[in-house]
py3Dmol code that shows the C-alpha trace and the ligand (Angstrom):
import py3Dmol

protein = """\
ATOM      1  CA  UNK A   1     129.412  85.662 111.788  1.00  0.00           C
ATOM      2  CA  UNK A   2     129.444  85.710 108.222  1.00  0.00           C
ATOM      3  CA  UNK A   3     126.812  86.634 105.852  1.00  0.00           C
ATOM      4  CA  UNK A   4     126.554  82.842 105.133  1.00  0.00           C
ATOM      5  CA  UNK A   5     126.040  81.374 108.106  1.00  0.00           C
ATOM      6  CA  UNK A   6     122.252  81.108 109.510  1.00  0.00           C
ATOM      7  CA  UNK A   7     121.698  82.905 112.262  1.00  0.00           C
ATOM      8  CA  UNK A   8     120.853  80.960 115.217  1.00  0.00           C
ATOM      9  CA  UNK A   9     118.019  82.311 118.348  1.00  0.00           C
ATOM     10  CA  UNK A  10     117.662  80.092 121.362  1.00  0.00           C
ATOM     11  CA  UNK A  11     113.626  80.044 122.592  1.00  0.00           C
ATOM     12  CA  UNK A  12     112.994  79.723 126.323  1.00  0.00           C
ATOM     13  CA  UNK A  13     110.388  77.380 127.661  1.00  0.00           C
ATOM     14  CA  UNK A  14     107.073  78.826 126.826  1.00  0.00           C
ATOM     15  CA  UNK A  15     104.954  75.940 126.483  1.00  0.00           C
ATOM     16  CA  UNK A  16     104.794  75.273 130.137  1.00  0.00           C
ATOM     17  CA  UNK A  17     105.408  71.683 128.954  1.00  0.00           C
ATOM     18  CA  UNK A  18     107.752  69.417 131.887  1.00  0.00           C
ATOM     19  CA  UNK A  19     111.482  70.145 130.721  1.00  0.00           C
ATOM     20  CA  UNK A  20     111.836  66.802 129.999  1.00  0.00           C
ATOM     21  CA  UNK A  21     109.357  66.729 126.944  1.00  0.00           C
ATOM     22  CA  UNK A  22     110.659  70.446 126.428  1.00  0.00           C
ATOM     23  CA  UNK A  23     114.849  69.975 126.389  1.00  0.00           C
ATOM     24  CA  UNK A  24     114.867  67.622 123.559  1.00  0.00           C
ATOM     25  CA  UNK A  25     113.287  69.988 120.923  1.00  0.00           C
ATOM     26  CA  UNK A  26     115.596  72.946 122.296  1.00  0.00           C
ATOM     27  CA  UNK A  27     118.224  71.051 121.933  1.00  0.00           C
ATOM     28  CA  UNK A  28     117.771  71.187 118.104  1.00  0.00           C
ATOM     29  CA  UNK A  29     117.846  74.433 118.713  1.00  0.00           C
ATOM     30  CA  UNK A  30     116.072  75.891 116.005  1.00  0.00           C
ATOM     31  CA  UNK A  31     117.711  77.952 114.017  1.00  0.00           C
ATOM     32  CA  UNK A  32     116.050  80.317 110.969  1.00  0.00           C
ATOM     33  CA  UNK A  33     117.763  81.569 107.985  1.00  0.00           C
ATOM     34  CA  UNK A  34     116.462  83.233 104.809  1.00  0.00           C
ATOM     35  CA  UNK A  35     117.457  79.974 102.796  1.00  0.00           C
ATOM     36  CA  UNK A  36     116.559  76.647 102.776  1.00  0.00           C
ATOM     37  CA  UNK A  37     118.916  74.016 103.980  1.00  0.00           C
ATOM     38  CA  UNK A  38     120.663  72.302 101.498  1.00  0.00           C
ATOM     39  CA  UNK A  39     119.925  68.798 102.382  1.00  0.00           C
ATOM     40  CA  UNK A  40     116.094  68.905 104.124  1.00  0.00           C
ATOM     41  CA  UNK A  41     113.317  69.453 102.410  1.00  0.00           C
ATOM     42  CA  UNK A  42     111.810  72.911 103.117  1.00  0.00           C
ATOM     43  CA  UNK A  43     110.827  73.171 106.188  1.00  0.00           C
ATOM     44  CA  UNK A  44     107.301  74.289 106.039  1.00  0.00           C
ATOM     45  CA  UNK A  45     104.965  70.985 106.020  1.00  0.00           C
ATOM     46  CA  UNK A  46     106.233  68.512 108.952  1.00  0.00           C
ATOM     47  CA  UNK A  47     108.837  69.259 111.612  1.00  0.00           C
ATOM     48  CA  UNK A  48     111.526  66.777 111.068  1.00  0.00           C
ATOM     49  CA  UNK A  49     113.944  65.931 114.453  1.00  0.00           C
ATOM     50  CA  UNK A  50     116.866  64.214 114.618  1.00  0.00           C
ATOM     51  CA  UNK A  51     117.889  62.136 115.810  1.00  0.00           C
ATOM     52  CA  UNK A  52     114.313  60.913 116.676  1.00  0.00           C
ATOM     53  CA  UNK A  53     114.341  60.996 120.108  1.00  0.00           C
ATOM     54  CA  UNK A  54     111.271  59.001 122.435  1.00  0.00           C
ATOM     55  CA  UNK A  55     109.850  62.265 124.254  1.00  0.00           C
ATOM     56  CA  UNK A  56     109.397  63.776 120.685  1.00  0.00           C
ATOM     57  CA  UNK A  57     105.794  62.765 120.120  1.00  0.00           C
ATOM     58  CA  UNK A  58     103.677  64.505 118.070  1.00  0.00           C
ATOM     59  CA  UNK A  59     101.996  65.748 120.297  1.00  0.00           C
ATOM     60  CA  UNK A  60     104.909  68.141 122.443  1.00  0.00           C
ATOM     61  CA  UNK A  61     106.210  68.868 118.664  1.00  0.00           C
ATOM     62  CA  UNK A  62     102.294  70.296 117.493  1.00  0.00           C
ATOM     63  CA  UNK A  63     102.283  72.121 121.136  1.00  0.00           C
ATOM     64  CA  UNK A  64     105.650  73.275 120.865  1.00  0.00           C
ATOM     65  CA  UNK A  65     105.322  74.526 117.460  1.00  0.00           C
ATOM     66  CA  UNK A  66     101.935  76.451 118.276  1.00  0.00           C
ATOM     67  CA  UNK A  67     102.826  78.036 120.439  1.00  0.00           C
ATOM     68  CA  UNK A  68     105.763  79.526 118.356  1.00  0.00           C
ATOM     69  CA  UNK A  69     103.761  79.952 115.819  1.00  0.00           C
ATOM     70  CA  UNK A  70     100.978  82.420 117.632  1.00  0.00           C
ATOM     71  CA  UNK A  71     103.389  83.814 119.366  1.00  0.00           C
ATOM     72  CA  UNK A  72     104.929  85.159 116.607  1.00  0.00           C
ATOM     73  CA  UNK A  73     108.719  84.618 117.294  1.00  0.00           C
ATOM     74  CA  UNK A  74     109.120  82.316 114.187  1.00  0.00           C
ATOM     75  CA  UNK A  75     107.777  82.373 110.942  1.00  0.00           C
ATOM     76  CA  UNK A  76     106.754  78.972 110.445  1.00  0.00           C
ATOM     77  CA  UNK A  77     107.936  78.913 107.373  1.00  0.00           C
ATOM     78  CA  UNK A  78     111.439  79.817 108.339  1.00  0.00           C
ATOM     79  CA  UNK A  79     112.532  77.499 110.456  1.00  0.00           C
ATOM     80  CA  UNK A  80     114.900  75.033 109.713  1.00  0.00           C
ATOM     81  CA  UNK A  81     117.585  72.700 111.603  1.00  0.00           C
ATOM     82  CA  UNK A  82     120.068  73.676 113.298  1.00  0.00           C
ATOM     83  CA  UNK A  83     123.721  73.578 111.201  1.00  0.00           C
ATOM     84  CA  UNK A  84     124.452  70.619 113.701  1.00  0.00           C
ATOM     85  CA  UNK A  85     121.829  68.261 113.574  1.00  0.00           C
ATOM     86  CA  UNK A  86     121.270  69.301 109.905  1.00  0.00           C
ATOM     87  CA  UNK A  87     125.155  68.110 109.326  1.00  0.00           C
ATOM     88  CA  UNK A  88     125.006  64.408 110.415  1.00  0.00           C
ATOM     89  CA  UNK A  89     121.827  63.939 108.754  1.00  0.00           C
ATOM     90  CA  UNK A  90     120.701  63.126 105.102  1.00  0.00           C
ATOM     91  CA  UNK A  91     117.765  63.927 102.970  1.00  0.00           C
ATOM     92  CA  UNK A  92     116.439  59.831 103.170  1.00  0.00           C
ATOM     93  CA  UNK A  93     116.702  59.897 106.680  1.00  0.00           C
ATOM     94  CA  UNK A  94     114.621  63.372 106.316  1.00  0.00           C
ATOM     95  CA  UNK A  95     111.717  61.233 104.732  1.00  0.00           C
ATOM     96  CA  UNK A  96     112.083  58.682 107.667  1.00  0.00           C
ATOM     97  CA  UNK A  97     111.303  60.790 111.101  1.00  0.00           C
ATOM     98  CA  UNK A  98     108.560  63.343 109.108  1.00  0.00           C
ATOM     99  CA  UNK A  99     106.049  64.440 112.226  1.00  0.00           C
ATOM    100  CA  UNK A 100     102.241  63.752 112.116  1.00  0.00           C
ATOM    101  CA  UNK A 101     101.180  67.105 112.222  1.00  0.00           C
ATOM    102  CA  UNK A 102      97.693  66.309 113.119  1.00  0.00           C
ATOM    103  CA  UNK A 103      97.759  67.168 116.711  1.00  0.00           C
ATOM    104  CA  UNK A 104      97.730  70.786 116.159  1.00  0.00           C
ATOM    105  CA  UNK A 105      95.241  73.020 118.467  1.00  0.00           C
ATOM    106  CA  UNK A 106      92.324  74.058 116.078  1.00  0.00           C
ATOM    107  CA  UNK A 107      91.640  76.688 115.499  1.00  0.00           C
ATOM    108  CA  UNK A 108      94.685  77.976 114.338  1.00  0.00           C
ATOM    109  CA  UNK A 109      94.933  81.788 114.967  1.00  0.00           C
ATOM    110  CA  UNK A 110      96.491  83.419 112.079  1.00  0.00           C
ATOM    111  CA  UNK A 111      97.572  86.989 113.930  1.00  0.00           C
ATOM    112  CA  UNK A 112      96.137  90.520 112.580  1.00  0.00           C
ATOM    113  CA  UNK A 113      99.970  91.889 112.069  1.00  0.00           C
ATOM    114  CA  UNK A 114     101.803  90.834 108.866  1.00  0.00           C
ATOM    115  CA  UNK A 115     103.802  87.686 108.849  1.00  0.00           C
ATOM    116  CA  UNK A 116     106.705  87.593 106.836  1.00  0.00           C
ATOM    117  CA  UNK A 117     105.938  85.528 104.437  1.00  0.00           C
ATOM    118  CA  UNK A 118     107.282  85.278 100.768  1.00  0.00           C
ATOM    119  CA  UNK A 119     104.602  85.888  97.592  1.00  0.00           C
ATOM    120  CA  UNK A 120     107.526  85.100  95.513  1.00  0.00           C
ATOM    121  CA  UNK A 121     107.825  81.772  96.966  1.00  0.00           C
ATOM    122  CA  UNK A 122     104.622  80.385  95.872  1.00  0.00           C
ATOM    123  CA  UNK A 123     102.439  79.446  92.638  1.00  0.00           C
ATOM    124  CA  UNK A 124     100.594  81.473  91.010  1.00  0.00           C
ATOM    125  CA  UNK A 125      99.439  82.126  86.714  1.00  0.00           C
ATOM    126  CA  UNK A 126     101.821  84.965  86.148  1.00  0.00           C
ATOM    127  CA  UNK A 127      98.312  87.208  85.112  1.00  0.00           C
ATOM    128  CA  UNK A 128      97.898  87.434  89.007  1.00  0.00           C
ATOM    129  CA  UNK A 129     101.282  89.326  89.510  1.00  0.00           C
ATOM    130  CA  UNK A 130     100.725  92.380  91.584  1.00  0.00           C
ATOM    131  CA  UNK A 131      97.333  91.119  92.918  1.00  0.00           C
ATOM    132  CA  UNK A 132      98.047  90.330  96.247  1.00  0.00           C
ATOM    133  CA  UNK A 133      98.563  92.854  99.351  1.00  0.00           C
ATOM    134  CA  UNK A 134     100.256  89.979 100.719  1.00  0.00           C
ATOM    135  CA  UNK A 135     100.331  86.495 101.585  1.00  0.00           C
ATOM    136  CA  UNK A 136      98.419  85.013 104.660  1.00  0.00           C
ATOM    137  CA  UNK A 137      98.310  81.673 104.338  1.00  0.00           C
ATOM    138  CA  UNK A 138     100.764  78.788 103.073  1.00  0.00           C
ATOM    139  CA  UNK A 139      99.710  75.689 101.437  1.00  0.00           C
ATOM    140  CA  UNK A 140     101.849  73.780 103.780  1.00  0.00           C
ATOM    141  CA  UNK A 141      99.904  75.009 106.829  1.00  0.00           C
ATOM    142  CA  UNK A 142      96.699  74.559 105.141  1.00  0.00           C
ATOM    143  CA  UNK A 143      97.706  71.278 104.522  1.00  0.00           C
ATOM    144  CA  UNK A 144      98.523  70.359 108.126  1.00  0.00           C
ATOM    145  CA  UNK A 145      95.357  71.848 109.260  1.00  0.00           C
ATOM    146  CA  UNK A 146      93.293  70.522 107.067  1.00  0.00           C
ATOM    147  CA  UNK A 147      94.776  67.026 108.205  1.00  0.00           C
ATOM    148  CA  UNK A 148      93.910  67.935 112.006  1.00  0.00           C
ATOM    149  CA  UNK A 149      90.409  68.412 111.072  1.00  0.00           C
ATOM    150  CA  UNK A 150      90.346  64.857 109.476  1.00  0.00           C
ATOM    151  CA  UNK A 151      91.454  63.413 112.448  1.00  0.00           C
ATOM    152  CA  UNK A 152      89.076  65.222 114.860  1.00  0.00           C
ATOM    153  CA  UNK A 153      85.921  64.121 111.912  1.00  0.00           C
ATOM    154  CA  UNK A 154      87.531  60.447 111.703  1.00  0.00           C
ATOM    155  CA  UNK A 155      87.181  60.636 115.333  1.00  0.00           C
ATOM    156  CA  UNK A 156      83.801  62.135 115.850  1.00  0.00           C
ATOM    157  CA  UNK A 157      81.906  60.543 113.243  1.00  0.00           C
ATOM    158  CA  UNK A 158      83.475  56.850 114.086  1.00  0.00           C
ATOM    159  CA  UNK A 159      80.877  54.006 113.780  1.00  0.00           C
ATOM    160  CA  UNK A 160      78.571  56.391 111.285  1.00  0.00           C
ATOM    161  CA  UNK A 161      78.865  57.513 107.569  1.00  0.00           C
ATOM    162  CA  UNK A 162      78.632  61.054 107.688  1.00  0.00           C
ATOM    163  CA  UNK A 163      77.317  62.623 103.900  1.00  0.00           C
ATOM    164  CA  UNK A 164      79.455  65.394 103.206  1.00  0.00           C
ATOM    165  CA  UNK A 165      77.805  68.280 101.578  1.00  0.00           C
ATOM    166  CA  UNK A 166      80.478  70.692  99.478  1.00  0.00           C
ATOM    167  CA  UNK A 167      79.480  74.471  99.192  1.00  0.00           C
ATOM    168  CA  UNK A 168      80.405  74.993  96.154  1.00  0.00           C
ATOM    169  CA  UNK A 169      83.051  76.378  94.252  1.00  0.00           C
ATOM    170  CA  UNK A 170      84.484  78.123  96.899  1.00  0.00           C
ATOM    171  CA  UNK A 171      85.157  74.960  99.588  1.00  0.00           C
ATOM    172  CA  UNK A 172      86.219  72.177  96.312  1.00  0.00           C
ATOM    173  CA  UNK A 173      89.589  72.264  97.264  1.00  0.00           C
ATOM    174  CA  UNK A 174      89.269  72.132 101.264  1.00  0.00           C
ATOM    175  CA  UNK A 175      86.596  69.607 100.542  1.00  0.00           C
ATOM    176  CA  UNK A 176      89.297  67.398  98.079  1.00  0.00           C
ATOM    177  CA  UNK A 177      91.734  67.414 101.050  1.00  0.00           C
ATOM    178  CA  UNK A 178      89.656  66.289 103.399  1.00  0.00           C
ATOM    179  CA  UNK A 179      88.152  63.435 101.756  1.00  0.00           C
ATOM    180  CA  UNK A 180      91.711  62.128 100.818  1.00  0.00           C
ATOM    181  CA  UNK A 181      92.477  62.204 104.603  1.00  0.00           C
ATOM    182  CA  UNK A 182      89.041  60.826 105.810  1.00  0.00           C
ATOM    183  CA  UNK A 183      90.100  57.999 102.941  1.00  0.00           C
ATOM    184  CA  UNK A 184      93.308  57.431 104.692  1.00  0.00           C
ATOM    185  CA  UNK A 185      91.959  57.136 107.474  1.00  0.00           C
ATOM    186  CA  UNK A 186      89.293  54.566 106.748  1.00  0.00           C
ATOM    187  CA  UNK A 187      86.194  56.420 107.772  1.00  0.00           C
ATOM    188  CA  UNK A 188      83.446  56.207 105.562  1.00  0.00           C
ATOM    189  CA  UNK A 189      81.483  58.895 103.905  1.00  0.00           C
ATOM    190  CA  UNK A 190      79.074  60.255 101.037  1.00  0.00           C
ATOM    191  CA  UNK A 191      79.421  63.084  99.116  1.00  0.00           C
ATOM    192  CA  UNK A 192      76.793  65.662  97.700  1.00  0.00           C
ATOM    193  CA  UNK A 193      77.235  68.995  96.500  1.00  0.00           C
ATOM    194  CA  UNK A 194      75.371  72.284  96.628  1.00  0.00           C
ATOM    195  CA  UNK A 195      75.713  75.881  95.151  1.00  0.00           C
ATOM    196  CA  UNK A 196      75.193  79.009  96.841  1.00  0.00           C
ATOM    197  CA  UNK A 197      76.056  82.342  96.690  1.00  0.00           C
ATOM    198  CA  UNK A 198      75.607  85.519  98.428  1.00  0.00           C
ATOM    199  CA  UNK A 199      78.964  88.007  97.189  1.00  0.00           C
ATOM    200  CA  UNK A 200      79.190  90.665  94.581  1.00  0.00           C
ATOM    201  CA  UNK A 201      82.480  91.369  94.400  1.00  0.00           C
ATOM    202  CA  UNK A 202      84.167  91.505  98.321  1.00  0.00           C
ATOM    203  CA  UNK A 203      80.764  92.390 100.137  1.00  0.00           C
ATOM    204  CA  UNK A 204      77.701  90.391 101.227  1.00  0.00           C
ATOM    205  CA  UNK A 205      74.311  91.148  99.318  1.00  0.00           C
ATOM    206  CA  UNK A 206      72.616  89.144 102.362  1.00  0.00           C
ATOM    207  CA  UNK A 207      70.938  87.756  99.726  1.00  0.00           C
ATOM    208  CA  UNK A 208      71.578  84.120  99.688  1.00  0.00           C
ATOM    209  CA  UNK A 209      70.851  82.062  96.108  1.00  0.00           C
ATOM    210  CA  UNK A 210      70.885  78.078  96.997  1.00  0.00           C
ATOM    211  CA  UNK A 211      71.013  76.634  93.389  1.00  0.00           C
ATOM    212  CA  UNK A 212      70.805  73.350  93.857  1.00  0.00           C
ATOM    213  CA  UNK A 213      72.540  70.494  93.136  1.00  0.00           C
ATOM    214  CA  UNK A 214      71.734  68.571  96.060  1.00  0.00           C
ATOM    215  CA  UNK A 215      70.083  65.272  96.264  1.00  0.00           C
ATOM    216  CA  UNK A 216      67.750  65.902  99.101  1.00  0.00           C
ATOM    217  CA  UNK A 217      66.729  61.805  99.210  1.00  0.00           C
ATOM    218  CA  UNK A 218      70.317  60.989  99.636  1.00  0.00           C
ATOM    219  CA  UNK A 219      70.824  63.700 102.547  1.00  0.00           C
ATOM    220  CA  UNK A 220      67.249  62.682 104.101  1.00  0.00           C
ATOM    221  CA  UNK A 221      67.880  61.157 107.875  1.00  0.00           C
ATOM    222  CA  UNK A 222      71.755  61.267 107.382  1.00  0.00           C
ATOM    223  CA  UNK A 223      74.216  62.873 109.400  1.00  0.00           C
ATOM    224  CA  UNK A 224      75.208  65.889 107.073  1.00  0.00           C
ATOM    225  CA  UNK A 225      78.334  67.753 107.578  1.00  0.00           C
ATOM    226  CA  UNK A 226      78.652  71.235 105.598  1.00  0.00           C
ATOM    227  CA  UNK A 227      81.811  71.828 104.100  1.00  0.00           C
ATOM    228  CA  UNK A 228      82.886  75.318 103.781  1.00  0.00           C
ATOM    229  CA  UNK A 229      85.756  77.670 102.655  1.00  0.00           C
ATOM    230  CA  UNK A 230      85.184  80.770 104.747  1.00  0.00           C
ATOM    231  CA  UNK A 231      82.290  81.708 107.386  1.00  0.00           C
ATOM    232  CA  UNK A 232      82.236  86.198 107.146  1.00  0.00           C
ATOM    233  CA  UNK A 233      78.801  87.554 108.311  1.00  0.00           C
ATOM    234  CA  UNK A 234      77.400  83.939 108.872  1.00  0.00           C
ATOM    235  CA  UNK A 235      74.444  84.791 106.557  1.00  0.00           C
ATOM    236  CA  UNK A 236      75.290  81.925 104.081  1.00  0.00           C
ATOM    237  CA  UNK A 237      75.175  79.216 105.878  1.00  0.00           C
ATOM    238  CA  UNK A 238      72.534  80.656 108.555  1.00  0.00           C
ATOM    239  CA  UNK A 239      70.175  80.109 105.312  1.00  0.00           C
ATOM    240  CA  UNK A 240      71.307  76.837 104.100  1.00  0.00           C
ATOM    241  CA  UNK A 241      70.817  75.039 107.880  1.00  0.00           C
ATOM    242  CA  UNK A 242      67.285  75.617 108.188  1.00  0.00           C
ATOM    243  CA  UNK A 243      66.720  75.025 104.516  1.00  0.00           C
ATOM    244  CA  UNK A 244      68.162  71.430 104.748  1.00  0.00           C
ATOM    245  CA  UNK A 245      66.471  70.682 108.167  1.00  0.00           C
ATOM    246  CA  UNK A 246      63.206  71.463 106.465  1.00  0.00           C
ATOM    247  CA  UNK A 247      64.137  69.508 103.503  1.00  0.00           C
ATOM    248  CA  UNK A 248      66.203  66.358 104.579  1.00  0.00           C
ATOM    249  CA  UNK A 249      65.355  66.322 108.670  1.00  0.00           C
ATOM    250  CA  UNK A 250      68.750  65.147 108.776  1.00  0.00           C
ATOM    251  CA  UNK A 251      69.663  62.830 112.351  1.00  0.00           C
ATOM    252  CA  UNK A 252      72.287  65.914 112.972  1.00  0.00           C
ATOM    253  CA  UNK A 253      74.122  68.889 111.240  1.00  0.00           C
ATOM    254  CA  UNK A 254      76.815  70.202 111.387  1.00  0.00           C
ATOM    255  CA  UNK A 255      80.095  72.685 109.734  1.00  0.00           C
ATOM    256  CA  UNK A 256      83.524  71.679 109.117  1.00  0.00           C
ATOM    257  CA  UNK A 257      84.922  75.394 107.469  1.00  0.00           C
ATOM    258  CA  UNK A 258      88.628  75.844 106.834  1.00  0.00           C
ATOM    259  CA  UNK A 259      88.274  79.600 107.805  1.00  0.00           C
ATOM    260  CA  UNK A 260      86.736  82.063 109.948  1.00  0.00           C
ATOM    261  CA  UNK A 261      87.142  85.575 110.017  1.00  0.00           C
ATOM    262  CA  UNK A 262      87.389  87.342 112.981  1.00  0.00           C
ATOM    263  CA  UNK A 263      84.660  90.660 112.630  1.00  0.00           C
ATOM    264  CA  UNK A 264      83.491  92.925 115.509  1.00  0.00           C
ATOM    265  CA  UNK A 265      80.087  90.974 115.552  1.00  0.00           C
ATOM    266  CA  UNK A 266      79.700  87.515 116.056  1.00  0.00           C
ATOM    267  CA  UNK A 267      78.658  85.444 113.231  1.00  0.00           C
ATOM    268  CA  UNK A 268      75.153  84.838 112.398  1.00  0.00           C
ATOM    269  CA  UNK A 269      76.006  80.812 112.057  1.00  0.00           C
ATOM    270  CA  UNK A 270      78.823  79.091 114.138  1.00  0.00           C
ATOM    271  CA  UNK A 271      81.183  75.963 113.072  1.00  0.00           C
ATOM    272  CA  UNK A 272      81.693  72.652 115.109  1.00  0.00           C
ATOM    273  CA  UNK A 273      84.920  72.607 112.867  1.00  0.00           C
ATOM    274  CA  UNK A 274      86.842  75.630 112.743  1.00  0.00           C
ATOM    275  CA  UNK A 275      90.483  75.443 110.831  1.00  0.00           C
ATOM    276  CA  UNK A 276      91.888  78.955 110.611  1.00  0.00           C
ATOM    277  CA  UNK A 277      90.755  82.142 112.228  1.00  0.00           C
ATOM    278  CA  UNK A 278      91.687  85.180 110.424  1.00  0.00           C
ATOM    279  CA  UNK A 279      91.611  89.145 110.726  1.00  0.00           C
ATOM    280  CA  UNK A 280      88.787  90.825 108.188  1.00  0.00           C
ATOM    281  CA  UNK A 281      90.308  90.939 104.995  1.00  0.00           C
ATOM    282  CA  UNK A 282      88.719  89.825 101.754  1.00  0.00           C
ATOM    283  CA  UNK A 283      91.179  87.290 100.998  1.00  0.00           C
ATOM    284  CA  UNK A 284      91.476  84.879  97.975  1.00  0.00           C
ATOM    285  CA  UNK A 285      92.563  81.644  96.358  1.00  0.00           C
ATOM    286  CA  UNK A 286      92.599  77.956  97.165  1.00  0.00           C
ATOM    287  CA  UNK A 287      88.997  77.769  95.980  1.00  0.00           C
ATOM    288  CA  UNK A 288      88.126  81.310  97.295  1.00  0.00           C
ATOM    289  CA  UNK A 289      87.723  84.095  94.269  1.00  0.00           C
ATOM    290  CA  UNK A 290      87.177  87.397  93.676  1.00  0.00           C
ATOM    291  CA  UNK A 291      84.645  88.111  90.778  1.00  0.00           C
ATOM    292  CA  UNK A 292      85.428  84.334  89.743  1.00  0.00           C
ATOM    293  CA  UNK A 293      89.468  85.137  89.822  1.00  0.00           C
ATOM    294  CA  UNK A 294      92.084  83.334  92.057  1.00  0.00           C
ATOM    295  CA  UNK A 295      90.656  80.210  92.738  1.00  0.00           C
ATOM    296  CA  UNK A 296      93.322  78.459  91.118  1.00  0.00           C
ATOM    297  CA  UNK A 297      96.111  78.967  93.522  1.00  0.00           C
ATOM    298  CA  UNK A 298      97.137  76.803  96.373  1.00  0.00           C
ATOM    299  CA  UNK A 299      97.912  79.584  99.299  1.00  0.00           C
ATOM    300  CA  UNK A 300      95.507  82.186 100.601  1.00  0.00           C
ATOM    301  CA  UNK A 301      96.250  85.545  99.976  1.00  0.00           C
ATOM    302  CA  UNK A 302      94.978  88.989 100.827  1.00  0.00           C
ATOM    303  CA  UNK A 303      94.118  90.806  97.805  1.00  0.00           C
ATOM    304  CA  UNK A 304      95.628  94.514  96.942  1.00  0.00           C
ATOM    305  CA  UNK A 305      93.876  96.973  95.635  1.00  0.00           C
ATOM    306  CA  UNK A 306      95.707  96.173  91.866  1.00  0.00           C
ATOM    307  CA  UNK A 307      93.782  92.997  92.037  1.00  0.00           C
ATOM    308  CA  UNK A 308      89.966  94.459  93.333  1.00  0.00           C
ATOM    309  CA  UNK A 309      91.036  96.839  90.351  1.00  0.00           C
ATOM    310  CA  UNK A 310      91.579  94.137  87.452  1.00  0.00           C
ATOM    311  CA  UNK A 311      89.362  93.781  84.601  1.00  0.00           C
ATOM    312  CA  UNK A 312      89.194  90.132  84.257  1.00  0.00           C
ATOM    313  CA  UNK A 313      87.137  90.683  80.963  1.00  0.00           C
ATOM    314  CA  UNK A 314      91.084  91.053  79.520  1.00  0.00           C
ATOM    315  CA  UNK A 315      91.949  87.522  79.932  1.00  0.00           C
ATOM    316  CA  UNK A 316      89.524  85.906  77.847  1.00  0.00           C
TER     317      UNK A 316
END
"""
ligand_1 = """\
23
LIG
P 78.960 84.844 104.797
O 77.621 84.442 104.306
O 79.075 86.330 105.042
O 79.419 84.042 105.987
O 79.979 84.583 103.626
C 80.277 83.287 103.240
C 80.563 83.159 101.775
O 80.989 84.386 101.212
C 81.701 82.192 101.566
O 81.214 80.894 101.277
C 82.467 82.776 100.417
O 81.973 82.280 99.201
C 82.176 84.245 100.472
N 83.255 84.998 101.166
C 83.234 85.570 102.393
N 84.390 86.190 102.672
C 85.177 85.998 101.596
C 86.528 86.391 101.287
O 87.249 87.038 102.057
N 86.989 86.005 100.072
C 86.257 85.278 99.180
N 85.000 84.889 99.435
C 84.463 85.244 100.643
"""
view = py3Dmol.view(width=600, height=400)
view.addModel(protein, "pdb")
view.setStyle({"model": 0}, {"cartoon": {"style": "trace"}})
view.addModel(ligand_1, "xyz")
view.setStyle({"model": 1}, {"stick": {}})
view.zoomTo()
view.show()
């Protein structure tokens, strides 16, 4: 085989799904190479199949690619088509058989060991070079999560009109994607916002500042959901519930947070809505910072020690 050519790994069944959902999607045979393939978009966001075949729901695809996915034998972000069903295909008919990813099993696992994922391939301000350790999350799997917890809100809060309370700064961005999806969906919703804060730098005071910003009228006697970046210790939001049942008696409460990290104690606070579970690293960007830093990137990274070490007094 030359250099060129992708190299191509055949999976068994794992899934446990009947052969006949199974045999289709093997017999794309996934293949992963270090490139892109010329034709198909990247394939990180949607799984595309060709030709579309009527056992493919989204459903066996989500399964199917879970379970590759946590078990570690493909980078998500590596696979691609195999040369033969990439060859009789174009890039319109790409656009045409894109898979609702919105079936996937929540929460999504991300595993303690290092994925091999690329830095280089993503967006970043070039003054963050050299501050992550590495890079744990994607924006294309944040993406399809964040659309899987859409669709199990659309289908929770159906026949009510939830208000959804943003924790700000750090949840803006999870809290932007979700509303777009809730919108596309057609479920109904308000939106408040409210500041807290307990970090100094990459550690928990414990000592949690609500500063306000909320509306209580508009929360009063509404079902509130919480939307939040990250649940650590817990401490945050185990504040912020009982202050907004005092304050609003809301008809119920609950958490929608795109990440949880995985510590030897259990949280003080629990989610309803969990999106990602993650190993305990101080991680950073898509709305989460560091000393106000790295919010303005669209993956989630772990930071390196370059980055705790930056004096971001230098870039104003
Ligand atoms: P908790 O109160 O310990 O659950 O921490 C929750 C809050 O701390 C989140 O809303 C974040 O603002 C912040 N936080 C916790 N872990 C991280 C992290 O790894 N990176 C950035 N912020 C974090």
């Amino acid at each position: 085989m030359s250099s060129e050519e992708p190299r191509t790994d055949r999976v068994s069944n794992p899934t446990g799904l009947d052969p006949r959902y199974y045999t289709p999607l093997l017999f794309f045979v996934l293949s992963y190479n270090t490139r892109p393939p010329p034709l198909l978009p990247r394939f990180t966001n949607n799984l595309t199949l060709y030709p579309p075949c009527p056992s493919t729901t989204s459903e066996n695809v989500a399964r199917f690619l879970s379970h590759l996915k946590n078990s570690n034998l493909f980078p998500l972000n590596t696979m691609c088509l195999s040369e033969q069903s990439r060859a009789s295909n174009t890039a319109n008919s790409a656009d045409k058989h894109m898979t609702d990813m919105s079936d996937l099993d929540l929460p999504v696992v991300i595993p303690e060991e290092t994925r091999s994922l690329e830095v280089s391939q993503c967006l970043y301000p070039k003054e963050y070079e050299g501050h992550f350790d590495r890079l744990l999350i994607p924006k294309d799997e944040i993406a399809q999560v964040v659309q899987a917890l859409a669709k199990q809100l659309c289908s929770d809060y159906q026949g009510t009109r939830p208000v959804l309370v943003c924790v700000l700064k750090g949840a803006s961005p999870f809290f932007q994607h979700l509303c777009d999806h809730l919108m596309q969906q057609k479920q109904g919703f308000d939106t408040e916002f409210i500041r807290v804060s307990s970090y100094e730098g990459t550690s928990s005071t414990g000592n949690v500042q609500v500063a306000g910003g909320l509306n209580l009228q508009h929360v009063q006697n509404r079902h509130i959901l919480l939307v939040e970046d990250i649940i650590d210790t817990g401490t945050t939001l185990s504040h912020l519930i009982p202050h907004l049942q005092e304050q609003a008696s809301p008809k119920s409460i609950q958490v929608a947070t795109l990440l949880k990290k995985r510590l030897p104690e259990p949280a003080k606070c629990e989610a309803k809505y969990v999106g990602f579970t993650i190993p305990n690293h101080f991680i950073i960007g898509y709305g989460l910072d560091y000393n106000e830093l790295y919010r303005d990137t669209q993956d989630i990274f772990i930071i390196s020690k370059e980055g705790i070490d930056f004096d971001a007094t230098t870039l104003n």
